[in-house]
Structure formats: C-alpha cells, structure tokens
C-alpha positions in Angstrom: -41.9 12.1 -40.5 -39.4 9.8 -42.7 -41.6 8.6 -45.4 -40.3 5.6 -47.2 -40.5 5.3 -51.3 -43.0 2.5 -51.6 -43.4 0.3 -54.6 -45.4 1.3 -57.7 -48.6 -0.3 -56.7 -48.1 2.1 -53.4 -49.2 4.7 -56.1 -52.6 3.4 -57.1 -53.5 3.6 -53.9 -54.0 7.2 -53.9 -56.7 6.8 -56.7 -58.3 3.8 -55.1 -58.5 4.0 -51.6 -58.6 6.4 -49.3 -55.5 6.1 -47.0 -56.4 8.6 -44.3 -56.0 6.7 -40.6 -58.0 9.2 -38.4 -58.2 8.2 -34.6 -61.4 6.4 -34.6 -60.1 3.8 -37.2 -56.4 3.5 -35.0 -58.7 2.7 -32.1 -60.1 0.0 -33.9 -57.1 -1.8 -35.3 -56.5 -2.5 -31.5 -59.6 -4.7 -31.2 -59.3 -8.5 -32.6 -60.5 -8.5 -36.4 -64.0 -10.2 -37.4 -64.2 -10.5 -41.1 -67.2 -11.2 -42.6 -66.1 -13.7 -45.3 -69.4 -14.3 -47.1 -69.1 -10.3 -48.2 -65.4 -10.9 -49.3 -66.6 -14.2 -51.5 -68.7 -12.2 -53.3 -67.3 -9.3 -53.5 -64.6 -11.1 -54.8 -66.7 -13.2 -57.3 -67.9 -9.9 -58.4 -64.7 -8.7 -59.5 -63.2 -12.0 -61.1 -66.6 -11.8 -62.9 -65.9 -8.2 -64.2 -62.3 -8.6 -64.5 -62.9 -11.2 -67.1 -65.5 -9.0 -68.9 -62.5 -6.5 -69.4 -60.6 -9.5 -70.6 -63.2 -10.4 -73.5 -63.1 -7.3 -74.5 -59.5 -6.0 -74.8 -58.6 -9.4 -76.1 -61.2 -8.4 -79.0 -58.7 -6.2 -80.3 -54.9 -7.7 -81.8 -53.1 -4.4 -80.4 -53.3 -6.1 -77.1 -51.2 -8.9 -78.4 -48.7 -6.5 -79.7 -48.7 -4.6 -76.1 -48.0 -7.5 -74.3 -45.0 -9.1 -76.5 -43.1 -5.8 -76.5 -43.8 -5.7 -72.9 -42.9 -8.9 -71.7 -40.4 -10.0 -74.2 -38.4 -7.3 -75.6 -37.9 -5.9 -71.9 -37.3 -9.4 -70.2 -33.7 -8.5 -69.7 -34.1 -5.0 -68.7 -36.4 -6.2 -65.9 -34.7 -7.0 -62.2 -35.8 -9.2 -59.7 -37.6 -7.1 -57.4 -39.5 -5.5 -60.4 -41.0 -8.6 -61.6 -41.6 -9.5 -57.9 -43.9 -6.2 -57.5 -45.2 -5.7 -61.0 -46.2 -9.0 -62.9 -46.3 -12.5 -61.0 -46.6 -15.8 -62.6 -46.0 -14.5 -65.9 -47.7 -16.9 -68.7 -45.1 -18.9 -70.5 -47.0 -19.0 -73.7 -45.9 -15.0 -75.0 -44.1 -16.9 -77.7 -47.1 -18.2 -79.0 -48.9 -15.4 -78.5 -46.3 -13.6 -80.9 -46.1 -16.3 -83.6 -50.2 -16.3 -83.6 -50.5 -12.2 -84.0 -47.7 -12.4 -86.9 -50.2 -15.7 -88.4 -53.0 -13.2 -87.9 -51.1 -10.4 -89.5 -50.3 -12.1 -92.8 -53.7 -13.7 -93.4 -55.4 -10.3 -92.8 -52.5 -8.3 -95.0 -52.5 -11.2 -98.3 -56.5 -10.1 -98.5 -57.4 -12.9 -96.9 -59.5 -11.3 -93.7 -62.5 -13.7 -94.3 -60.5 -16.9 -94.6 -60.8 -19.8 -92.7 -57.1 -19.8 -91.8 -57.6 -15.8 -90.4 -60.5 -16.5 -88.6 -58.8 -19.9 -87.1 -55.7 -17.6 -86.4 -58.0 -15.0 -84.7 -59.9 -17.4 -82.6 -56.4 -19.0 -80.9 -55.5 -16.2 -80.3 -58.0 -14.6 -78.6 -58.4 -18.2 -76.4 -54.8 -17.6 -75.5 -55.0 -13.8 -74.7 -58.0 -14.8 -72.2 -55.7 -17.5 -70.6 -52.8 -15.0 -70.1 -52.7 -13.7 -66.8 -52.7 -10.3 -66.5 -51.6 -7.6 -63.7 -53.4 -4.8 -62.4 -50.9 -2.9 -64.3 -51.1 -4.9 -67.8 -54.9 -4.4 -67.8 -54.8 -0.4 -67.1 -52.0 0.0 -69.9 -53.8 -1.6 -72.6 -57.2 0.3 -71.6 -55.0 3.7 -71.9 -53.4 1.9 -75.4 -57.1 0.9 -77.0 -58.5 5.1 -75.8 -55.4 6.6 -76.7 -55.4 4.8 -80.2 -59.2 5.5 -80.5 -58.9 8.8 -80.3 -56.0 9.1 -82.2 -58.0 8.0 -85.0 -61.4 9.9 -84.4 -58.7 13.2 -84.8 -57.7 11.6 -88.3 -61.3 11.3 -89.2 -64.5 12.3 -89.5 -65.6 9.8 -87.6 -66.7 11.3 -84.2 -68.8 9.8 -81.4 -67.5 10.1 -77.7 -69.6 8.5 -75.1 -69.4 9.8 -71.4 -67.1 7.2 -70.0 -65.0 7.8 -72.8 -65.0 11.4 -72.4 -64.0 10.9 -68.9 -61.5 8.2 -69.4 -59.7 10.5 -71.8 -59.3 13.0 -69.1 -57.4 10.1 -67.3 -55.1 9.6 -69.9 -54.0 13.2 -70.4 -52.2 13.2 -67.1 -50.3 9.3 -68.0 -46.8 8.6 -70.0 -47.9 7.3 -73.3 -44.5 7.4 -74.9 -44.6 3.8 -73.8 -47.0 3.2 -77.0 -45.3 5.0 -79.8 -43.9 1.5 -81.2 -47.0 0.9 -82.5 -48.0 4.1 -83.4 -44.9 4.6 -85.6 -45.2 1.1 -87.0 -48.9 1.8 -88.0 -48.0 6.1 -89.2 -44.8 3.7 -91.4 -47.1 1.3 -93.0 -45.8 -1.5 -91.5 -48.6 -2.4 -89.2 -52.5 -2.0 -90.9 -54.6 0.1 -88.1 -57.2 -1.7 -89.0 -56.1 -5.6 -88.4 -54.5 -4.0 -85.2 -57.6 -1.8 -83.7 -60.5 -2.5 -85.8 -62.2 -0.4 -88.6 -62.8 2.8 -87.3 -66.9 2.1 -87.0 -66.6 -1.3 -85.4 -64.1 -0.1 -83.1 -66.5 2.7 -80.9 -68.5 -0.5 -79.6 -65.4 -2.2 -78.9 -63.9 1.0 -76.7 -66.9 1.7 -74.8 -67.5 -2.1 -73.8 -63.2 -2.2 -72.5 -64.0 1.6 -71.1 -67.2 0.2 -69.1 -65.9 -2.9 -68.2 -63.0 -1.6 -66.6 -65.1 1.0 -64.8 -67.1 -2.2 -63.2 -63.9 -4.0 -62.7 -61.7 -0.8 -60.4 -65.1 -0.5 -58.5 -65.5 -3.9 -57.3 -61.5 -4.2 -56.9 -61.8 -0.9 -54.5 -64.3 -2.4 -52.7 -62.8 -6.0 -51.7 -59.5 -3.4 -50.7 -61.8 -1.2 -48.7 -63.8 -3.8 -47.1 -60.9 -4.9 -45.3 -59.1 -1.7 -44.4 -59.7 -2.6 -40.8 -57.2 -6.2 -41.4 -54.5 -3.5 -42.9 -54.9 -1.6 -39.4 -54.7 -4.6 -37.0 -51.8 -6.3 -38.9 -50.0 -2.8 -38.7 -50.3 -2.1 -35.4 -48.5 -5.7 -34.5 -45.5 -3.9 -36.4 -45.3 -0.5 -34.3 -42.2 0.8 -32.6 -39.5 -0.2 -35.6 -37.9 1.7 -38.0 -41.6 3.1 -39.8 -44.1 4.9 -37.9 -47.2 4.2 -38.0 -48.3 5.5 -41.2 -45.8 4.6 -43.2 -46.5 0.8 -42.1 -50.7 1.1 -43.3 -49.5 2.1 -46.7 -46.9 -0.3 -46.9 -49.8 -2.6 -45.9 -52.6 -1.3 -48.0 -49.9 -2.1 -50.8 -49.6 -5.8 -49.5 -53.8 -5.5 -49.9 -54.0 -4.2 -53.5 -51.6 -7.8 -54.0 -53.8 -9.7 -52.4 -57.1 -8.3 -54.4 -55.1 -9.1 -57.4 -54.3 -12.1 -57.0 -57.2 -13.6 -55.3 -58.9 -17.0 -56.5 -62.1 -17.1 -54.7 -62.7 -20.5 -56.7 -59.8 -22.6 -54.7 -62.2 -21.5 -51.8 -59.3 -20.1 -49.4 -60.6 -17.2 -46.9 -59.6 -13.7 -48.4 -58.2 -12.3 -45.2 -56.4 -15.1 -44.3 -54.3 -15.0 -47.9 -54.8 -11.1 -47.7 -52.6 -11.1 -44.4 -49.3 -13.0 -46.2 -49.3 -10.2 -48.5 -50.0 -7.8 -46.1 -47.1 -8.9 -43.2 -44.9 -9.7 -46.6 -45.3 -6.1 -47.8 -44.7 -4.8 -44.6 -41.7 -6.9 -43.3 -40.2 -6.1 -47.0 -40.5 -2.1 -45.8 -38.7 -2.6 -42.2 -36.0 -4.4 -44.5 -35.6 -1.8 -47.0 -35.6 1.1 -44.0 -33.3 -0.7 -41.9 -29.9 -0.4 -44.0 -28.6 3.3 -45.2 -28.2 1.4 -48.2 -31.1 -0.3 -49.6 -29.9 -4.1 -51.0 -32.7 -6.1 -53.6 -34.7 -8.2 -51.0 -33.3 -11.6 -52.8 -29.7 -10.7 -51.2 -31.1 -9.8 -48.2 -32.7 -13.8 -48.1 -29.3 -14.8 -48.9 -27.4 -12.6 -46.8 -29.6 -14.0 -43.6 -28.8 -17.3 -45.0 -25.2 -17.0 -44.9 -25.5 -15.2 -41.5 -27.3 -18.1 -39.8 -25.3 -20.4 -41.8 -22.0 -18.8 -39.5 -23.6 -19.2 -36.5 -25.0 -22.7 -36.5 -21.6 -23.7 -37.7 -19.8 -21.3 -35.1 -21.8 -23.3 -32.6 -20.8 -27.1 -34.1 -17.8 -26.1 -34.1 -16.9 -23.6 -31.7 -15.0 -21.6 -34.2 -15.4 -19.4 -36.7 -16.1 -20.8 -40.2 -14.2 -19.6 -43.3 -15.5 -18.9 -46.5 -15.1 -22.0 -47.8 -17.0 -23.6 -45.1 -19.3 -21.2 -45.6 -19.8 -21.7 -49.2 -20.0 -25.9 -48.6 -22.8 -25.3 -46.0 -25.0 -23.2 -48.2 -24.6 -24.8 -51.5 -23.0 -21.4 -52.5 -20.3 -20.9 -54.7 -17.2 -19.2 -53.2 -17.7 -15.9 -55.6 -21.2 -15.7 -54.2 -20.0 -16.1 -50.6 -17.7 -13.0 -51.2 -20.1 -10.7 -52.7 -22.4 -11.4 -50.3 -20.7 -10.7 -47.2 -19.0 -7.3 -48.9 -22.5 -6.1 -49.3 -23.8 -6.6 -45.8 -21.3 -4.7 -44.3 -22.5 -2.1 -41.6 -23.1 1.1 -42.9 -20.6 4.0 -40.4 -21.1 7.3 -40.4 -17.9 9.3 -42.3 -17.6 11.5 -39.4 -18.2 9.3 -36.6 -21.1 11.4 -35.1 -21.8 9.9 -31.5 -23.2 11.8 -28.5 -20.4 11.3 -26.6 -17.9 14.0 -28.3 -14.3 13.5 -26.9 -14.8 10.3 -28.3 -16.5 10.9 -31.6 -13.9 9.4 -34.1 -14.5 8.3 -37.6 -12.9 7.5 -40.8 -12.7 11.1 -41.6 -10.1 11.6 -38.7 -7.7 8.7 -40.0 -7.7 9.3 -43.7 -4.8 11.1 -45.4 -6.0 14.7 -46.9 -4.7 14.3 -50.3 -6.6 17.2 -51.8 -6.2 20.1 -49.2 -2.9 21.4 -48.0 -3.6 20.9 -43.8 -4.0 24.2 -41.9 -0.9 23.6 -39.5 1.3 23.1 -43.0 -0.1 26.9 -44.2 1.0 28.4 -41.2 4.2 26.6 -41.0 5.2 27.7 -44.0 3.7 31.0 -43.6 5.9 31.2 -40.6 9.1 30.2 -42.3 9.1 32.5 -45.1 8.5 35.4 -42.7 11.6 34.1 -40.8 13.9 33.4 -43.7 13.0 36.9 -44.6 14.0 38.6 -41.8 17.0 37.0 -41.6 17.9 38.0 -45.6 17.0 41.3 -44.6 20.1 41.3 -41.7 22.8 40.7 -44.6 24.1 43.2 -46.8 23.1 43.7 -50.7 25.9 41.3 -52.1 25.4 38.5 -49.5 21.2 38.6 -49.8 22.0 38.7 -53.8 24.2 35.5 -53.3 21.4 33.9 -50.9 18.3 34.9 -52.9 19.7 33.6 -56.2 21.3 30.2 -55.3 18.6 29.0 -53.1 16.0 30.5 -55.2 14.5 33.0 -51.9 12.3 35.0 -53.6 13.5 33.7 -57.5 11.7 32.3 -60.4 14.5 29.6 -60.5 18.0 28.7 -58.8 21.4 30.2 -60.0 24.6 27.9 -59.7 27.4 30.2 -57.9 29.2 30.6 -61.6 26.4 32.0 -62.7 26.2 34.4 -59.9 29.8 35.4 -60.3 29.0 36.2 -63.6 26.5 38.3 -62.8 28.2 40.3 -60.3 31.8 39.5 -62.3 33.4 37.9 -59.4 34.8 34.4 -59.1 32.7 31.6 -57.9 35.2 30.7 -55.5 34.8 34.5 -54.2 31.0 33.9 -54.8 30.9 30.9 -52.4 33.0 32.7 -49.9 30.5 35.4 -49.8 27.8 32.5 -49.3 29.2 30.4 -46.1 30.0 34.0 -44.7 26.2 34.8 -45.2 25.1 31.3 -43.8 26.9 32.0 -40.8 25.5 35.2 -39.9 22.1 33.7 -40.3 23.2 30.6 -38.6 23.8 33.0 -35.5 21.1 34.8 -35.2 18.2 32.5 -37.1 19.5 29.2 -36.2 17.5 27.8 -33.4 14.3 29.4 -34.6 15.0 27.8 -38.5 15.8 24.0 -36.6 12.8 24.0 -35.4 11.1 23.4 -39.0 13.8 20.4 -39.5 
C-alpha cells in the first residue's frame, strides 16, 4: 500500500487516537451518521474550559513570551504557505506588543525594581495579552516541554528537588522530543543575559507553577482526545464518500482524522455552530488536499494548485466565448494575473511523462529517452564500427611490405602516438620525400584493390 506523507498534525495522531479501522467500524461508516450534538457541546465546553486553565498557567511564566516571539517573529520569513496553513491559523497580530511588554518587564525586574508598580503593571498586560493570543495545539505542547525541560534543568543545578508524578511522567515524554529548539534561551540565561528567575520564576515558586501547566495540560489532551474520538464514526462516513481515487482507504481516514484534530482545535462551541457540521469542512478539506497532493508525480504548494485550476477554467470559459484558444495575455486580463504569473503557472502544471515511455503496449512504447542525443556514452553501433575498422585497416597494412606499412603507419598515424609529414619519414628512412610519397600512392593503391569496397562502406 502507497502511503502518503501526511502533514505534521497526522503525527499526533498516533499518541491521541487510536487509528486502527477494523471491519466492524468500515461497516458502520456505510450507515447515515447520527451525532449526538449535546455530547459534542460539552465535551467541547470541557476542553475550552481546560484549555484555558493551561493558558493561565503557562502565561504565569515570561519564558512563554520569549517562546512565542522567537517563534512567530524571527521565523516569519522562513515559514511557507502551506506551513502556516497546517501549523498556526489566525495568528495574533499583537506579537509585537507582546515583545515590547516582555523587554518592559525585563528592565523593571533587572533595575531592582520587581515590586514596583511599573513591573507589576508591565506583568499584568502582559499576561492579559498572552491569554488573548491564540495558540495552536502545537504552541501549547512546546512551551509545556519548554517550562519541564527548564524545570528540570534547574532542579539538576540545585538542591532543590521535588518531582511530582505527572512531572515524573511528563519528563519521560520529553526525553524522546527535539529540544534544540529551546537553546536560545538557555544560552541567553547560561550568558547572563537573560535572569532565570524573571524568565521562569524562583526556583521554589516555580514547582507549583509546573505541576498546575503539567496537570492542566493532562486535562486539556484528555478532553481534546475525547471530542476526536467521539466522532471517529463522521471521519469513516466522510471517507468512504472518497473511495476508488488515488488513496486507499486507509490512507483517506488518516488524512481525515487529521482534518478532525483541526476541527477540535479550532472549535468555538460559544458561536453555537454544530461540531460535526464544522468538523466535516475540515475533514473533506484535509482529504481533498491529500487526492491533490497524490495526484501529480510532483507535489505543487496547494495555493498554486488554486491558481492553476483558476487559470485552467479561466481557458476554457474563454475557449468557449470565443471559440479559440486564448493567449497568455488574455489569460492574464481574465484572471487579474500578471503576465509573469501566468507563465510560471502554466510551466508548473505541466503533465508529468515517464523518461522511458513505459506503456503496455511495447512496439509502441516510446519516450524522451529514445529521442535525446547520448552525449555522455559512446553508442554501441559506433564501438563496433570502429572496432570493425581498425581490424580491417589492419589487415590491409599487414598485405604491404615493411617500407610501404612504415610509410602508412607513420603519416596517417596507424598505430602512432602522432602523425609524421613525408619529410620527416624520408628522413628517417634517408630517402627523398618525393621517393617517400611514391612509396605512399603505390601503397594506397594496393589497399585500394583489395580493401576498397569494404573501407567505403564506413564513408
């Protein structure tokens, strides 16, 4: 089975949900769907109700400030399209202030003043504005691993030691994550630059302040598997409206179940919308996006593929007007594209061939590879040609006597590092070189004789 690369949130699937499809559950998706809504709403008030209790209490911490404006702004041009697509939506325009409030902070708290109305003020905004940020499943699980990692970073520096459980088991978590993604801080805090302290508490305060993110986040991935579990069943139905393209069957559920963990995330129950109703654009979105990806040899960014389908539509209703087809420049006019865009556009939706022109039908199984030039391997028939001609020109050399296969070999270079002129081989053999080209056309003849038809024949 072709299994298709799905996105990263495809990968937190295999800790959250179980993606097994057994036949009982295919069975199922056949039948028409009857969601119980009332569990979804709370369910889903559940886990906005937890999520924000994970919130409050990473946003108790400044580091979380620090994560998030080296995530979001230093890597903003780094980032493409389809990455900010799948990994942050809506992303809160006020990082900026976030920053300028966490340097505020940072000054008060290094100038001594820490119990000053201006750092307390400073520490207030910005804690209002880190719970009004809105945060992806991804932010919130990086800056739980950033708070353990740095709290146990610091119990090893110290005497300080008191592990809970849940942080115990959280830490066995982090073991198997990248955390080079931190070190930033860490070497900004290890060069003095950043105070441990302002950033992630005193060490005493701060063991409250892990187990209440470490707990909350516990509640929070419990009540988000739930919502994704409880309508596993609308995954399967939606899926099986998809079957007999390019994806089998379960390929197209986890390419679903990622369309899910979308719609858990991103799920107001307070607008008072039906969960499966908004969980089923994410999930047909997630899914359609997979049939895209697997349907070129080439995978494009799904933005060109909108715009190549626009273009492509673009030709045929004017095709139609005008019963003709348009050129780019019409093209371009129709669209609201610019001419450059036009060109790149229909360069990259080009039909992918195969090199060799496989085809079941093989006296006619032609490709590029059978036009193209070999400008890098000498072609077998040119080998054996000129295998063949040297054995000839050799025979024929052999047929003449010492002085006239001396006079051959050496002006035409038979056999010779390098071409004599016939002074040079009269020289040599002290003869003239008008008795030296004698010699020659009386050799050429006798090979013209007997080799001549068989030596035309390489003309």
């Amino acid at each position: 089975m072709a299994t298709v690369n799905a996105p990263l949130a495809a990968k937190k699937i295999n800790l959250l949900i179980d993606n097994d499809v057994d036949s009982t559950l295919l069975m199922k998706a056949q039948e028409p769907i009857v969601s119980n809504e009332n569990s979804n709403f709370r369910i889903a008030e559940n886990l906005a109700f937890d999520k924000s209790n994970l919130v409050k209490a990473l946003t108790k911490l400044p580091a979380s400030a620090l994560w998030l404006v080296q995530k979001y702004q230093e890597n903003a041009d780094t980032v493409e399209y389809d990455e900010i697509d799948d990994a942050s939506f809506e992303l809160d325009p006020s990082i900026e202030q976030i920053k300028s409030l966490v340097l505020l902070a940072s000054k008060a708290y290094r100038s001594g003043q820490n119990q000053h109305l201006d750092y307390i003020n400073a520490i207030e905004k910005l804690t209002a504005t880190l719970q009004g940020f809105k945060y992806t499943f991804d932010d919130l699980v990086e800056l739980t691993d950033l708070v353990v990692f740095a709290y146990h970073r610091r119990q090893l520096n110290s005497s300080w030691n008191s592990h809970t459980g849940s942080i115990e088991k959280r830490l066995i978590g982090l073991h198997k994550r990248n955390l080079d993604k931190f070190a930033p801080i860490f070497e900004a805090i290890d060069n003095n630059e950043l105070d441990v302290n302002f950033a992630f508490l005193p060490i005493e305060l701060m063991s409250d302040a892990v187990s209440d993110v470490v707990t909350a986040e516990q509640n929070w991935l419990i009540a988000r598997k739930k919502l994704a579990a409880a309508n596993t069943r609308l995954v399967l139905f939606i899926a099986n409206q998809y079957k007999g393209g390019f994806l089998d069957f379960d390929d197209l559920v986890q390419e679903g179940q990622t369309g899910l963990l979308k719609a858990v995330d991103r799920y107001n129950h307070e607008l008072g919308f039906q969960f499966s109703t908004y969980a089923g654009y994410w999930i047909r979105q997630a899914i359609s996006r997979a049939l895209t990806r697997s349907e070129r040899v080439v995978r494009l960014p799904f933005g060109q593929m909108a715009n190549i389908n626009k273009v492509y539509r673009a030709k045929d209703e004017l095709l139609t007007k005008t019963g003709r087809e348009p050129n780019r420049a019409e093209l371009a006019e129709y669209t609201d594209l610019s001419l450059e865009e036009i060109n790149n556009i229909l360069s990259i939706s080009q039909t992918a061939m195969s090199f060799d022109g496989e085809s079941d039908d093989e006296e006619q199984s032609f490709g590029p590879a059978d036009f193209l030039e070999q400008q890098v391997f000498t072609p077998a028939f040119g080998t054996i040609a000129e295998k063949e001609l040297e054995h000839i020109l050799n025979g024929a050399i052999e047929t003449l006597d010492t002085r006239e296969a001396k006079v051959i070999r050496s002006h035409f270079g038979v056999n010779c590092d390098c071409e004599m002129t016939l002074q040079e081989i009269g020289n040599e053999l002290h003869l003239t070189r008008e008795r030296v080209r004698q010699i020659q056309v009386a050799a050429l003849n006798k090979i013209r004789r007997s080799f001549g038809e068989q030596l035309l024949s390489f003309l």
